[in-house]
PyMOL commands that place a pseudoatom at each C-alpha (Angstrom):
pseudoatom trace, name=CA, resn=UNK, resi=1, chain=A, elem=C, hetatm=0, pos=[62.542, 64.226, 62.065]
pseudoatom trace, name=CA, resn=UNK, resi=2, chain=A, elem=C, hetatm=0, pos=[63.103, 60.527, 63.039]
pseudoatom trace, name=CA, resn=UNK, resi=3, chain=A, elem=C, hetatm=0, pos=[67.000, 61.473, 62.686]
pseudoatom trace, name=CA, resn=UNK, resi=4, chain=A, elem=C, hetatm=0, pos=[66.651, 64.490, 64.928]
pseudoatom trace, name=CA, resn=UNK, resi=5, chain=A, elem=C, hetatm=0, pos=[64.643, 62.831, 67.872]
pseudoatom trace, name=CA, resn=UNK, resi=6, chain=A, elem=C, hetatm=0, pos=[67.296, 60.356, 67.853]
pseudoatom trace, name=CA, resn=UNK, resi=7, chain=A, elem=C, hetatm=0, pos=[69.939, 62.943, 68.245]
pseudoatom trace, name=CA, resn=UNK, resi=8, chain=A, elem=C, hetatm=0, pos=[67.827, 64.694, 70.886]
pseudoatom trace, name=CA, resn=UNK, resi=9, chain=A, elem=C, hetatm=0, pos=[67.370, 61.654, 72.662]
pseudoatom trace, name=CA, resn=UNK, resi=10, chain=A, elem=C, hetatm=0, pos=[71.700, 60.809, 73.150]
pseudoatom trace, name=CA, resn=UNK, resi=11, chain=A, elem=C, hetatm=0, pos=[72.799, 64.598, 73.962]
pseudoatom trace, name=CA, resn=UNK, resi=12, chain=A, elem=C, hetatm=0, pos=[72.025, 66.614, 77.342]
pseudoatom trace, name=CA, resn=UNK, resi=13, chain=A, elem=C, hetatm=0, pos=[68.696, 68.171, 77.941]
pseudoatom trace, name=CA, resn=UNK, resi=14, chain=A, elem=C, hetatm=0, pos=[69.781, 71.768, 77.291]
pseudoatom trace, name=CA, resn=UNK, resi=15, chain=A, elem=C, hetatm=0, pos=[70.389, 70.886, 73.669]
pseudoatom trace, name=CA, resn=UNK, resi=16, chain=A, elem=C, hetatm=0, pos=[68.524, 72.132, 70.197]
pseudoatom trace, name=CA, resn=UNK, resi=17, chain=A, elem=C, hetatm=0, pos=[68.753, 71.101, 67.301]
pseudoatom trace, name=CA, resn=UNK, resi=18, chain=A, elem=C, hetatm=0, pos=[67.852, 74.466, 63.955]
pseudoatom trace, name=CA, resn=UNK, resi=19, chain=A, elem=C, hetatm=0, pos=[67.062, 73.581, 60.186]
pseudoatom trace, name=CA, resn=UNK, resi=20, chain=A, elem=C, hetatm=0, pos=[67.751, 77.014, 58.605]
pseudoatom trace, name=CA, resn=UNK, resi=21, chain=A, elem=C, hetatm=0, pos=[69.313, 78.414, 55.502]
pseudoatom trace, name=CA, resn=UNK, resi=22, chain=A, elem=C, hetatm=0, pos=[72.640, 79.455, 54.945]
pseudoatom trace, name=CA, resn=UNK, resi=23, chain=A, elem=C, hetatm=0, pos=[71.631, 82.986, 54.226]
pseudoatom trace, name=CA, resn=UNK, resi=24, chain=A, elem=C, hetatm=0, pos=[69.532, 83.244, 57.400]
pseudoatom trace, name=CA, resn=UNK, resi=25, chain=A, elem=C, hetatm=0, pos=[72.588, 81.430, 59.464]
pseudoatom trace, name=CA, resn=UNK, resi=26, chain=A, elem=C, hetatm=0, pos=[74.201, 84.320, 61.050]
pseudoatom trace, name=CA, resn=UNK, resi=27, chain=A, elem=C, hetatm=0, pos=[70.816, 85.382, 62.388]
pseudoatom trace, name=CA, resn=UNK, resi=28, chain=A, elem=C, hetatm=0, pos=[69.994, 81.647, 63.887]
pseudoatom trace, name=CA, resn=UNK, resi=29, chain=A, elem=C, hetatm=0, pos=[73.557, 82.416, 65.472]
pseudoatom trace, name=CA, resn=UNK, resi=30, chain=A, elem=C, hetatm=0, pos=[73.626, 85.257, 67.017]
pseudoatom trace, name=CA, resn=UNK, resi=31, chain=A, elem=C, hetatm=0, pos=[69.976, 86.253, 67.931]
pseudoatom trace, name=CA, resn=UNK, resi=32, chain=A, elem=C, hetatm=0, pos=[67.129, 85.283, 70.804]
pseudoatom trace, name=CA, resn=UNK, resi=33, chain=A, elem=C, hetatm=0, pos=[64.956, 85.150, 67.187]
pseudoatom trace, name=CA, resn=UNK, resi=34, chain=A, elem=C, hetatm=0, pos=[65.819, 82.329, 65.266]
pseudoatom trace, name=CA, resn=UNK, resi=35, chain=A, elem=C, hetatm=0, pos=[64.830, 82.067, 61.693]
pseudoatom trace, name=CA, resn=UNK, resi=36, chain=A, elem=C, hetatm=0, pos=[64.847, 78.445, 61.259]
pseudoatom trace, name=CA, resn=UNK, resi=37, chain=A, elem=C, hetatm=0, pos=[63.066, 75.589, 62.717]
pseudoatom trace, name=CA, resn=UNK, resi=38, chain=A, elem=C, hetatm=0, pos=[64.018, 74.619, 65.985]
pseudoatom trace, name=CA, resn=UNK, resi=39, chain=A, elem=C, hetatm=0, pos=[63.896, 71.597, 67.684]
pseudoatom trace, name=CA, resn=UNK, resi=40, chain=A, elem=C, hetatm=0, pos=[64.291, 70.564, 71.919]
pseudoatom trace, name=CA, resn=UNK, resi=41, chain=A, elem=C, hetatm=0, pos=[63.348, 68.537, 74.211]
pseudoatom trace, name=CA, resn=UNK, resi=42, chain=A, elem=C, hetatm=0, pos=[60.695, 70.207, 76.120]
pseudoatom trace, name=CA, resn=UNK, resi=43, chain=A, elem=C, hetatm=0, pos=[60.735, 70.332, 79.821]
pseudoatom trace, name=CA, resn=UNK, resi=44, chain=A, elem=C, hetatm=0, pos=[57.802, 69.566, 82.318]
pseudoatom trace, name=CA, resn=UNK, resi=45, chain=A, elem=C, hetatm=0, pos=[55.382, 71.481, 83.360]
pseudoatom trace, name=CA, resn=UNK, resi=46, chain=A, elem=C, hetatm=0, pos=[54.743, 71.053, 87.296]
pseudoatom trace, name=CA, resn=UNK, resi=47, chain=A, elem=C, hetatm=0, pos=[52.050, 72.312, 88.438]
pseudoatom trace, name=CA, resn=UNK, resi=48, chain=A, elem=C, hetatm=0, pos=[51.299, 72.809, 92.354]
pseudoatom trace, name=CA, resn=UNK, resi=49, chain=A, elem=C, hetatm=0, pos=[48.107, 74.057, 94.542]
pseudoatom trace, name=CA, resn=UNK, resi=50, chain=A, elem=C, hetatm=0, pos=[49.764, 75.423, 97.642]
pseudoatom trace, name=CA, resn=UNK, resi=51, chain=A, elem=C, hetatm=0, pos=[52.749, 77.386, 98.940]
pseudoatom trace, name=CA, resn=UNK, resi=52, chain=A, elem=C, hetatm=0, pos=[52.254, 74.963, 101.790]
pseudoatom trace, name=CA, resn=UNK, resi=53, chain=A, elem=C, hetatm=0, pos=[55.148, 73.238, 102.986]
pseudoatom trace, name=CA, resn=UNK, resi=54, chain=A, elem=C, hetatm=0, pos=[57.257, 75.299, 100.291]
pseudoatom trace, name=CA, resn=UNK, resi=55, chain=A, elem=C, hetatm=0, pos=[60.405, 76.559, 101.413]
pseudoatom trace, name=CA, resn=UNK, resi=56, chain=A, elem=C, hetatm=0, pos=[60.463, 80.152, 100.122]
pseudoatom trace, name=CA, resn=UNK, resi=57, chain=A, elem=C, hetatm=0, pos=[63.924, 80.989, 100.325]
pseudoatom trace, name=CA, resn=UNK, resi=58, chain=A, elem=C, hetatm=0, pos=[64.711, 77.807, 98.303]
pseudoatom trace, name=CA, resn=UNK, resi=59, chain=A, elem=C, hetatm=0, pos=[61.764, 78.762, 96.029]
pseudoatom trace, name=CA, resn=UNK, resi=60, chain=A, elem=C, hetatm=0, pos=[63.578, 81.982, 95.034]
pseudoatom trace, name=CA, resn=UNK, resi=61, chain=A, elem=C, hetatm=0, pos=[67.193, 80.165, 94.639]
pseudoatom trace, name=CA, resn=UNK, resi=62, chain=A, elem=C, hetatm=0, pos=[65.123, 77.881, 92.376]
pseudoatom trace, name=CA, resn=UNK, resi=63, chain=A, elem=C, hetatm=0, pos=[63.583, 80.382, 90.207]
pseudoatom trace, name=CA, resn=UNK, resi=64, chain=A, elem=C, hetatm=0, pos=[67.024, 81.405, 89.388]
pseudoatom trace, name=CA, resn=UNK, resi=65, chain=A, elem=C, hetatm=0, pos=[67.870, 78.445, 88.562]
pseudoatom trace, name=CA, resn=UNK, resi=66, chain=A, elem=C, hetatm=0, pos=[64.534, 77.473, 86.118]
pseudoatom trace, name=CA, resn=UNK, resi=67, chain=A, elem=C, hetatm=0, pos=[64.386, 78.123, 82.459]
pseudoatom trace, name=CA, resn=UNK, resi=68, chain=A, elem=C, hetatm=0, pos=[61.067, 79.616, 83.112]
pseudoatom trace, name=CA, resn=UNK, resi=69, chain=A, elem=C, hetatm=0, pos=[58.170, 80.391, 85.684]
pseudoatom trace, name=CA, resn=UNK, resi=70, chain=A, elem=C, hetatm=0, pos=[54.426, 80.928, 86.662]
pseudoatom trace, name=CA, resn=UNK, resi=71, chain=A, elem=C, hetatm=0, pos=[52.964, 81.516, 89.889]
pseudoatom trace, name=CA, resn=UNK, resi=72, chain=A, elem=C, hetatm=0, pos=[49.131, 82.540, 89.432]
pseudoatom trace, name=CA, resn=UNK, resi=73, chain=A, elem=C, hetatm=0, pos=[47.510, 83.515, 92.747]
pseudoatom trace, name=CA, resn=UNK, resi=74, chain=A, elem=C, hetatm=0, pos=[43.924, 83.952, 93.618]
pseudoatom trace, name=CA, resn=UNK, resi=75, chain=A, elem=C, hetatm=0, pos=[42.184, 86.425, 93.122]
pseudoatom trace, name=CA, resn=UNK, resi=76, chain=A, elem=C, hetatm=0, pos=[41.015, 88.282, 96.314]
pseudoatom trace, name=CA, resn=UNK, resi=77, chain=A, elem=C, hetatm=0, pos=[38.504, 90.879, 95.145]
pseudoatom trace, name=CA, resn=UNK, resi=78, chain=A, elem=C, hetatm=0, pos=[36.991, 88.525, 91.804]
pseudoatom trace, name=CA, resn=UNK, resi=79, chain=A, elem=C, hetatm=0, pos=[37.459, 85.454, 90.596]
pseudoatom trace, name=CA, resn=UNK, resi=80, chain=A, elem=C, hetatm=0, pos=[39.651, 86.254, 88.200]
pseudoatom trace, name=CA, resn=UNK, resi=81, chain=A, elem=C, hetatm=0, pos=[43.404, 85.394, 89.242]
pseudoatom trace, name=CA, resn=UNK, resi=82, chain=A, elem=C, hetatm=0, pos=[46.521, 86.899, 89.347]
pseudoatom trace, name=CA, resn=UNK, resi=83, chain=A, elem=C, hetatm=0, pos=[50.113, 85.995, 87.495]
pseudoatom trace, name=CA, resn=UNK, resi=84, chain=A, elem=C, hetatm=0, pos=[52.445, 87.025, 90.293]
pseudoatom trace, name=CA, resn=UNK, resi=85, chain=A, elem=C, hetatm=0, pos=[55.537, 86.186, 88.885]
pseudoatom trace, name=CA, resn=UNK, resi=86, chain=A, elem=C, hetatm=0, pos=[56.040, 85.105, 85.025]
pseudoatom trace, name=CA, resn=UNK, resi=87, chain=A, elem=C, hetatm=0, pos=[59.863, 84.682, 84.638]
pseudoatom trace, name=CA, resn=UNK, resi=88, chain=A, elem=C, hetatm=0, pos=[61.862, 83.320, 81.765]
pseudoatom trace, name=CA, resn=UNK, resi=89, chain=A, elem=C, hetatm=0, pos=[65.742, 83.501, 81.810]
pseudoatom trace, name=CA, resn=UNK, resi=90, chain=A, elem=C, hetatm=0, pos=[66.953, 85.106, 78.404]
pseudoatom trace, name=CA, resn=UNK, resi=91, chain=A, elem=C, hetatm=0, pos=[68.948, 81.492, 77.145]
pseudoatom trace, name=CA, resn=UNK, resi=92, chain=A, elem=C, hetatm=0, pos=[65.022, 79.951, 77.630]
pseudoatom trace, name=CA, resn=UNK, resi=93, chain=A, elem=C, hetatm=0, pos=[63.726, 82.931, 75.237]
pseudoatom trace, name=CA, resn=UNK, resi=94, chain=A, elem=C, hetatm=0, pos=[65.486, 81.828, 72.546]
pseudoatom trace, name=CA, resn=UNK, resi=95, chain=A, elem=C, hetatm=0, pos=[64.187, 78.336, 72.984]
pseudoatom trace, name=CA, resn=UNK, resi=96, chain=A, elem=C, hetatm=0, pos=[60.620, 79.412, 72.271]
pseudoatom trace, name=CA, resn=UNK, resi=97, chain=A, elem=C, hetatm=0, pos=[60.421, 78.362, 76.809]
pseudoatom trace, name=CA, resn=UNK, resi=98, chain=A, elem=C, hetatm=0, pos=[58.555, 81.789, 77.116]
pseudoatom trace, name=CA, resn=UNK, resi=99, chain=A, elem=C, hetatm=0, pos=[55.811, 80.919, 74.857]
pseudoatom trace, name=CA, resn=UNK, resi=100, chain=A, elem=C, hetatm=0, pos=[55.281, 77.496, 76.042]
pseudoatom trace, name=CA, resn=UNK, resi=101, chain=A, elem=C, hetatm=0, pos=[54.785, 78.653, 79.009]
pseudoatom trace, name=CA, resn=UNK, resi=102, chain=A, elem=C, hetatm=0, pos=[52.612, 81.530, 78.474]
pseudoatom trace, name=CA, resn=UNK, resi=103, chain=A, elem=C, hetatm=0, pos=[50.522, 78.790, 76.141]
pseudoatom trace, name=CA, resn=UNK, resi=104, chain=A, elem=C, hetatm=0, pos=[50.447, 76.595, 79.634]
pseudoatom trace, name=CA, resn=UNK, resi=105, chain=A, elem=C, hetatm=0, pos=[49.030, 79.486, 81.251]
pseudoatom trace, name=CA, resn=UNK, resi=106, chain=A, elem=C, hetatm=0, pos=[46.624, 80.439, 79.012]
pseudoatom trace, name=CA, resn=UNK, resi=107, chain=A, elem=C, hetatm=0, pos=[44.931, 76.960, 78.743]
pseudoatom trace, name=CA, resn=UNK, resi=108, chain=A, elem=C, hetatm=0, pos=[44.876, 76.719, 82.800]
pseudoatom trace, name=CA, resn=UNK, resi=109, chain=A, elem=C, hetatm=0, pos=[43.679, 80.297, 83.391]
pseudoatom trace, name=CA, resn=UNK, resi=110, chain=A, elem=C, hetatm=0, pos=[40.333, 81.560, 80.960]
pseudoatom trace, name=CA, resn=UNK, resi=111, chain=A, elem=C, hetatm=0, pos=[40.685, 84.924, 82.769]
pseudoatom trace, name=CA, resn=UNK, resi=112, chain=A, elem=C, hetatm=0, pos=[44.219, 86.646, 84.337]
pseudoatom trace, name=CA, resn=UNK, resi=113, chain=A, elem=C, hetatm=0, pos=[45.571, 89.915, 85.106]
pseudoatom trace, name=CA, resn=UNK, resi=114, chain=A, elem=C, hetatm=0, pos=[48.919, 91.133, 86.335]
pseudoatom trace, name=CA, resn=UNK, resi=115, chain=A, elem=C, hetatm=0, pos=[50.894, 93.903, 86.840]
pseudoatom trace, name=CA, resn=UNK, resi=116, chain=A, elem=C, hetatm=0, pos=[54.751, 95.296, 85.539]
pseudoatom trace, name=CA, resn=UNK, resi=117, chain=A, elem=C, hetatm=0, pos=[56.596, 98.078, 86.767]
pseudoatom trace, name=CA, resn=UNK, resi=118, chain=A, elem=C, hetatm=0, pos=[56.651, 100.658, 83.676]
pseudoatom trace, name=CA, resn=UNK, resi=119, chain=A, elem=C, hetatm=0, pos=[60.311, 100.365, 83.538]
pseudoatom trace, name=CA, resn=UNK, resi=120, chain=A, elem=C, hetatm=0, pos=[59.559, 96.774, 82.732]
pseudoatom trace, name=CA, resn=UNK, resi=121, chain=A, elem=C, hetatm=0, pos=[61.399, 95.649, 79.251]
pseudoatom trace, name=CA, resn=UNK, resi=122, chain=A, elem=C, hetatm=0, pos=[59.062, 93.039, 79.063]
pseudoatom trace, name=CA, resn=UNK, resi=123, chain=A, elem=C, hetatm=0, pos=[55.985, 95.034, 78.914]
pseudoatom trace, name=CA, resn=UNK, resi=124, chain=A, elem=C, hetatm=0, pos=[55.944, 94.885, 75.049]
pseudoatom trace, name=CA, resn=UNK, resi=125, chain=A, elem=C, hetatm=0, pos=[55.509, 91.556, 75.068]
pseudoatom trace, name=CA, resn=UNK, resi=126, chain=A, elem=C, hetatm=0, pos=[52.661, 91.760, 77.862]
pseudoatom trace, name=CA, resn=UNK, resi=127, chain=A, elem=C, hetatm=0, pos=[50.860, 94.099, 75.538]
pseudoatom trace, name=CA, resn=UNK, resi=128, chain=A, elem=C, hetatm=0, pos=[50.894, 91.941, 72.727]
pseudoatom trace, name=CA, resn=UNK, resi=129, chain=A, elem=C, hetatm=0, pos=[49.436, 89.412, 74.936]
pseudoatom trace, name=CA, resn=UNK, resi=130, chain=A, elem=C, hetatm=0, pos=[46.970, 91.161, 77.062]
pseudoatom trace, name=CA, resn=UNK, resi=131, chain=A, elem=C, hetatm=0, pos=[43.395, 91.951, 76.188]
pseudoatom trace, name=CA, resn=UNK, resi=132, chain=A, elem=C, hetatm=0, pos=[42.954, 95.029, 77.900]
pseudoatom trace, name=CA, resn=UNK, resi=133, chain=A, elem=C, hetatm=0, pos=[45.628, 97.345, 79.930]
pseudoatom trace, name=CA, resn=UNK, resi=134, chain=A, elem=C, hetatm=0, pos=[45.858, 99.867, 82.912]
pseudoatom trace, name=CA, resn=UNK, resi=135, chain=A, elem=C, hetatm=0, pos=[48.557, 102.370, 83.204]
pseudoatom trace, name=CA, resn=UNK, resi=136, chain=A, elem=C, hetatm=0, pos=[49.518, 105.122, 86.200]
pseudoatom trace, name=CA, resn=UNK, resi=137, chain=A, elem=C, hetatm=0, pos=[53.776, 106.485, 86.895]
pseudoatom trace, name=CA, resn=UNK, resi=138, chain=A, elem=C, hetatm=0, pos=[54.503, 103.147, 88.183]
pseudoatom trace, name=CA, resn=UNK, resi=139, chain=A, elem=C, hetatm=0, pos=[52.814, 100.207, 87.019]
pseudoatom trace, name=CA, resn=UNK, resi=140, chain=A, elem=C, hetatm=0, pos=[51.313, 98.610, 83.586]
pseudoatom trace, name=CA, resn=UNK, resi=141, chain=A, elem=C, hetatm=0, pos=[48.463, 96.831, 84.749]
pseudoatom trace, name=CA, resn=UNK, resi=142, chain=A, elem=C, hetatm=0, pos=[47.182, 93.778, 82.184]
pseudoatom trace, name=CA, resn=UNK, resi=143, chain=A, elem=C, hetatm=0, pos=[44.525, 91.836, 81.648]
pseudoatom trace, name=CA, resn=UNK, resi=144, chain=A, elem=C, hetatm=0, pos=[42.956, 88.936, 79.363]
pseudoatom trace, name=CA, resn=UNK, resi=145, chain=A, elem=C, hetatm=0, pos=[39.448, 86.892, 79.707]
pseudoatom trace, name=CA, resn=UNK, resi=146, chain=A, elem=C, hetatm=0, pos=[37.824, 89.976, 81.440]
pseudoatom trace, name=CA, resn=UNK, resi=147, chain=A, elem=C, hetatm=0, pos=[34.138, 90.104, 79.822]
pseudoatom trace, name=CA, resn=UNK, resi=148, chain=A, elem=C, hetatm=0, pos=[32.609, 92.382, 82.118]
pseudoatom trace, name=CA, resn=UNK, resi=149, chain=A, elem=C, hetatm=0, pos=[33.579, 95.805, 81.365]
pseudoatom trace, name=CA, resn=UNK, resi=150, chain=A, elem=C, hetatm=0, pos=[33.212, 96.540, 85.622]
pseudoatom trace, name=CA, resn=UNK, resi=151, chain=A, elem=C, hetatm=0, pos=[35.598, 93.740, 86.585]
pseudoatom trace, name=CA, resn=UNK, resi=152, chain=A, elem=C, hetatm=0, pos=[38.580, 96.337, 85.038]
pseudoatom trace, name=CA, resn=UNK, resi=153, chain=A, elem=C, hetatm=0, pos=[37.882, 98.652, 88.243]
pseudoatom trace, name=CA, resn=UNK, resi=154, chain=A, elem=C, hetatm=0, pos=[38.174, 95.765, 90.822]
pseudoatom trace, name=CA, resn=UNK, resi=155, chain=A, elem=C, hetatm=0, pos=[41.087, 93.761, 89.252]
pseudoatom trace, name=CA, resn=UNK, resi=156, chain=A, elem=C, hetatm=0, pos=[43.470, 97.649, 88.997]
pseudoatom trace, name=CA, resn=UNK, resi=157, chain=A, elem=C, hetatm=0, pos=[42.773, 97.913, 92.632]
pseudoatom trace, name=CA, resn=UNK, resi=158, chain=A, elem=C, hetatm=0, pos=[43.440, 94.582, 93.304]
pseudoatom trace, name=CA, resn=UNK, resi=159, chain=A, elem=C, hetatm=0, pos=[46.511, 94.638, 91.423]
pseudoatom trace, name=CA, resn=UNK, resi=160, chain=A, elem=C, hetatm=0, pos=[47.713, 97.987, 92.783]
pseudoatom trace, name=CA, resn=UNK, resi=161, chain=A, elem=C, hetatm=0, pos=[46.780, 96.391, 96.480]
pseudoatom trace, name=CA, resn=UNK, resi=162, chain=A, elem=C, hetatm=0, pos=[49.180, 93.848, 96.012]
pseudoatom trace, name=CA, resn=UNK, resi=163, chain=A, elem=C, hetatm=0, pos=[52.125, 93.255, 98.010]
pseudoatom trace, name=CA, resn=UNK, resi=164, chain=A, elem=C, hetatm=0, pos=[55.570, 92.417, 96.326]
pseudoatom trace, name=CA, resn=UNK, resi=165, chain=A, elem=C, hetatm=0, pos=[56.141, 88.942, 95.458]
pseudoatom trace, name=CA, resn=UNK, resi=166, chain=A, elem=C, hetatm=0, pos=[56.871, 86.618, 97.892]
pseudoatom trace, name=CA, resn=UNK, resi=167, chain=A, elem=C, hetatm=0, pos=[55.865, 89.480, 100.465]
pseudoatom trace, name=CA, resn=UNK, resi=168, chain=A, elem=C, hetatm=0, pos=[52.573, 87.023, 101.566]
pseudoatom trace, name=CA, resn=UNK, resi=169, chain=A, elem=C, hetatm=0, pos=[50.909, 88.354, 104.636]
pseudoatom trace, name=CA, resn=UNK, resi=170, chain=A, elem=C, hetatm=0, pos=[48.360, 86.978, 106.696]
pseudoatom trace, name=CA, resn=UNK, resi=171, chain=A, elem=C, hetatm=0, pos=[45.082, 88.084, 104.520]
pseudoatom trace, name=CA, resn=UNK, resi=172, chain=A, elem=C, hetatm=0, pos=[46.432, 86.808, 101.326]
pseudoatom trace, name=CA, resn=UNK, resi=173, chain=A, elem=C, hetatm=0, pos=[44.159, 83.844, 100.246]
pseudoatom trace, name=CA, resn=UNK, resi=174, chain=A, elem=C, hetatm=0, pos=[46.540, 80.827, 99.341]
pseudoatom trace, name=CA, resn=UNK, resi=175, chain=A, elem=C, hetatm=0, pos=[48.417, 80.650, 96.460]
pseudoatom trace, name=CA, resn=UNK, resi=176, chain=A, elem=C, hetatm=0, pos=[46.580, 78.673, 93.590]
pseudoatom trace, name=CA, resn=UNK, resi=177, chain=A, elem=C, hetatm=0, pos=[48.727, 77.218, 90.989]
pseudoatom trace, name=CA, resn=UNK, resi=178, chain=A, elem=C, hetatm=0, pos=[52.542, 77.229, 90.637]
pseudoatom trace, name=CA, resn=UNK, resi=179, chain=A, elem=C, hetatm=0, pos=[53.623, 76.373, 87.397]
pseudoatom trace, name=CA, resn=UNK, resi=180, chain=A, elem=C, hetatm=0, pos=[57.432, 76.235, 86.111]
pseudoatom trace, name=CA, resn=UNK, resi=181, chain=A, elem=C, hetatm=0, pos=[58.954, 74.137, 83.399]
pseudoatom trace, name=CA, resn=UNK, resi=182, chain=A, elem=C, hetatm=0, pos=[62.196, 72.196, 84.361]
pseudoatom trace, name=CA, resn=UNK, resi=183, chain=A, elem=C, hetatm=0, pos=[65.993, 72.799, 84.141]
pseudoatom trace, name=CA, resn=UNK, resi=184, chain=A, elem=C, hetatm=0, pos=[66.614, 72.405, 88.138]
pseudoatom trace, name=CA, resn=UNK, resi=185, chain=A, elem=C, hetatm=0, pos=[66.883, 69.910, 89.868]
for i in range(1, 185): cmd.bond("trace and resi %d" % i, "trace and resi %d" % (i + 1))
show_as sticks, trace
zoom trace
């Protein structure tokens, strides 16, 4: 371990370090799931209150840009907030960056819903991480941390309510949280 943190430590950020097996080799390779044990850096988590003084347009170039990203809104019908945008490029999945960052979230938010178009190939994931779950033609509406069997009603309509990202109009309580991991700069 003392040998790998040391290599870590003299090579770029971007780079990983896998203890596998030969037999299981190909598949560390030439797959998003690895087999072995893998070994990074890990990036930063930023976290920020307000989409104050944020530059959208350079926001979105950003996210691009970002092995992975967050942004949790407030909720405007509960208390319970809402994951706008939860992004992870596809070089970042195989790094284990979607996790970490869905861990991040979890331990900042007790309670969370969201919503994913249907067409969504992400959606298995969400499922595997969601609680509870809403569906109609267009959306996949998900949900963790929701005790009260009532709050489902208000937090589908909420979600349904809500603009596309980035599409903030003037009744849209603040943005809460804004979390990413690193990568740009």
């Amino acid at each position: 371990m003392n040998q790998i943190n040391h290599l870590l430590t003299e090579l770029p950020t971007e780079s990983s370090v896998v203890i596998t097996s030969a037999d299981t080799m190909l598949r560390e390779l030439f797959s998003h799931r690895g087999s072995g044990t893998f070994f990074r850096c890990t990036e930063a988590v930023h976290l920020y209150t307000s989409f104050a003084g944020i530059d959208l347009d350079r926001l979105r170039a950003l996210l691009h840009r970002y092995s992975g990203v967050a942004i949790i809104l407030k909720g405007q019908k509960t208390d319970v907030n809402y994951l706008c945008k939860f992004a992870v490029t596809d070089k970042a999945q195989g790094q284990g960056i979607g996790e970490l960052l869905w861990d991040t979230v979890r331990q900042a938010e007790p309670s969370l819903f969201w919503r994913s178009k249907n067409s969504n190939p992400i959606n298995t994931w969400y499922f595997k991480k969601c609680e509870g779950s809403w569906n109609n033609p267009t959306w996949n509406i998900f949900w963790y941390g929701v005790q009260d069997p009532t709050l489902s009603s208000v937090i589908i309509s909420e979600a349904l309510s809500r603009p596309d990202t980035f599409e903030v109009d003037g009744g849209e309580k603040p943005q809460r949280e804004l979390m990413g991991t690193g990568g740009g700069k």
